[in-house]
C-alpha positions as CSV (number, residue, x, y, z in Angstrom):
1,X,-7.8,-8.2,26.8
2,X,-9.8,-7.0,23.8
3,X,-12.5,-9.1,22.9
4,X,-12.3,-9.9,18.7
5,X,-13.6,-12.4,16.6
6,X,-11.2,-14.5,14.6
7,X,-11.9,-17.1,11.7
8,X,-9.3,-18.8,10.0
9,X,-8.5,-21.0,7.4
10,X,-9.1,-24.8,7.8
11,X,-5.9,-26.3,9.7
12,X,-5.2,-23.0,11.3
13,X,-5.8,-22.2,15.7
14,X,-8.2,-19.6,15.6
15,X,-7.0,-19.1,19.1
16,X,-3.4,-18.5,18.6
17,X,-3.1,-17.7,14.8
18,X,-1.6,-14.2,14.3
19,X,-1.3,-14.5,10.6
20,X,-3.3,-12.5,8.5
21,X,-2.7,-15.1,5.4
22,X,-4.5,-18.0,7.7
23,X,-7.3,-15.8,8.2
24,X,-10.7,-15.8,6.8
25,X,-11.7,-13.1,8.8
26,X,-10.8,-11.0,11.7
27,X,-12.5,-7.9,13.4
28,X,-8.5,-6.8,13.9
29,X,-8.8,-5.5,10.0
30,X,-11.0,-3.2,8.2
31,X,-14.0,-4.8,6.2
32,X,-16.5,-3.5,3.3
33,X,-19.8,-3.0,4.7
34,X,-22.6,-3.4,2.0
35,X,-25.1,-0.6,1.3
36,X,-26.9,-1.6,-2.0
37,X,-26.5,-3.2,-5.4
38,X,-28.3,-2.5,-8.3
39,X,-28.2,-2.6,-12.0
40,X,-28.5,0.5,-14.5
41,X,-28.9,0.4,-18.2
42,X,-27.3,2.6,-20.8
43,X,-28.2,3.4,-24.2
44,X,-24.9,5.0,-26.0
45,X,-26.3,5.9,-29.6
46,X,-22.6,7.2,-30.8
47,X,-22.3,9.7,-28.5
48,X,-21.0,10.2,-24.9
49,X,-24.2,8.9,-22.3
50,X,-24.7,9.3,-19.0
51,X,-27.1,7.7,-15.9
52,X,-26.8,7.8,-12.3
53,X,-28.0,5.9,-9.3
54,X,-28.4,8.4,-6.3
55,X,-27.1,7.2,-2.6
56,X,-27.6,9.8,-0.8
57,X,-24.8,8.9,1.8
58,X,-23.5,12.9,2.5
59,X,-19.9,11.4,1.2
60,X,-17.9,9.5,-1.1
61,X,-18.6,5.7,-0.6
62,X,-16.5,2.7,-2.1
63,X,-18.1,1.1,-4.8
64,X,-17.3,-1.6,-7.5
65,X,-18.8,-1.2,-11.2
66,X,-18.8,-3.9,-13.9
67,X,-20.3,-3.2,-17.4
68,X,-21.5,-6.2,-19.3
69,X,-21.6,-6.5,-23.0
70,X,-18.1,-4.4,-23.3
71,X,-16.5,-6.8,-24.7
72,X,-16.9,-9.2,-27.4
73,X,-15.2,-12.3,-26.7
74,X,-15.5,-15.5,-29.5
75,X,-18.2,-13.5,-31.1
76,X,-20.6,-12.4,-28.4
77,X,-20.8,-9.7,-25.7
78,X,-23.3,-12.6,-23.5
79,X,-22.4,-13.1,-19.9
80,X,-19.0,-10.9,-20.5
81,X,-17.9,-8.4,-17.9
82,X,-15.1,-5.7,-17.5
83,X,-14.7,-3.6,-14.3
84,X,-14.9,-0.3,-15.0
85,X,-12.7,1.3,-16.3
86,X,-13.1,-0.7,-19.3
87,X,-12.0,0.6,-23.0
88,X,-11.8,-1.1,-26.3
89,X,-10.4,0.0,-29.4
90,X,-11.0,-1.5,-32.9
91,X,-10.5,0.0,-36.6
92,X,-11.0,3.8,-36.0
93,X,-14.0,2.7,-33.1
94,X,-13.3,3.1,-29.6
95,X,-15.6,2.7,-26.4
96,X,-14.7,3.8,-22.8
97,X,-17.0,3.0,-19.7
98,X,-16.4,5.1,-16.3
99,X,-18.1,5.1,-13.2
100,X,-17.3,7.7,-10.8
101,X,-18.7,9.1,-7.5
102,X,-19.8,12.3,-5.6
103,X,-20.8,12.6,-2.2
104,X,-25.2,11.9,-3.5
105,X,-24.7,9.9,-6.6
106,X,-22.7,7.4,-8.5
107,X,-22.6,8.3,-12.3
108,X,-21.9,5.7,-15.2
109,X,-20.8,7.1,-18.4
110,X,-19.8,5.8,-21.6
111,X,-17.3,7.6,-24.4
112,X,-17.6,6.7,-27.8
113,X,-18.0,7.1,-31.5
114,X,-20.0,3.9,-32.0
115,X,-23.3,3.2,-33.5
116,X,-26.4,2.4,-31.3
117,X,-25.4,0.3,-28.2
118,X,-27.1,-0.7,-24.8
119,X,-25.0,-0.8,-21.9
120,X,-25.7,-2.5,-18.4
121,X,-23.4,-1.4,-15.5
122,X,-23.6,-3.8,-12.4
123,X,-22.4,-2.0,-9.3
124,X,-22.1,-2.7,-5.7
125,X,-21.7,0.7,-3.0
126,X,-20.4,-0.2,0.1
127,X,-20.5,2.1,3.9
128,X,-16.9,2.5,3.6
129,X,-16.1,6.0,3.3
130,X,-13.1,6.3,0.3
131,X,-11.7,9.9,2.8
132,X,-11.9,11.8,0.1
């Protein structure tokens, strides 16, 4: 028998449960394994802009990317986030934020036509290799 480690949802038999809905967690399936997280800060002055953060992991990792301040929402971009991608259109402006990977870096870019804005993308880059 194959030793595994099973936790499941409150009212569920961790010994005989074979449902993956009842499960919090269970070494059968795949998990994200955390590598770093990190914030970087864009200034767009209406142009297309560009940082990265370097990872240095010799191939293309998962990651997640929010950008805050994307969004105005009842007046203010405070405390809001879209996941990247994230676009937003208004009256002849546009905005578009991107993160995308290579097998050293993860690069953040914004496209627009705007005046002067400052970005901050929040990310997350996990072990998992995407197989690309």
């Amino acid at each position: 028998m194959t030793q595994k480690i099973i936790i499941t949802k409150a009212g569920y038999n961790g010994l005989t449960e074979t449902s993956p809905d009842n499960m919090v967690f269970s070494s059968d399936y795949d998990s994200l394994k955390y590598y770093s997280s990190g914030s970087v800060t864009l200034d767009v002055a209406g142009a297309n802009a560009e940082t990265t953060v370097t990872h240095n992991l010799g191939y293309i990792p998962f990651f997640v990317v929010y950008v805050n301040g994307f969004k105005m929402i009842d007046g203010s971009t405070d405390n809001q986030y879209s996941m990247c991608p994230a676009s937003f259109n208004d009256a002849g402006f546009y905005a578009f934020a991107v993160a995308y990977a290579t097998t050293s870096k993860i690069y953040f870019r914004v496209e627009t036509n705007s005046e002067t804005y400052t970005h901050t993308f929040y990310y997350k880059i996990f072990r998992n290799t995407t197989g690309l």
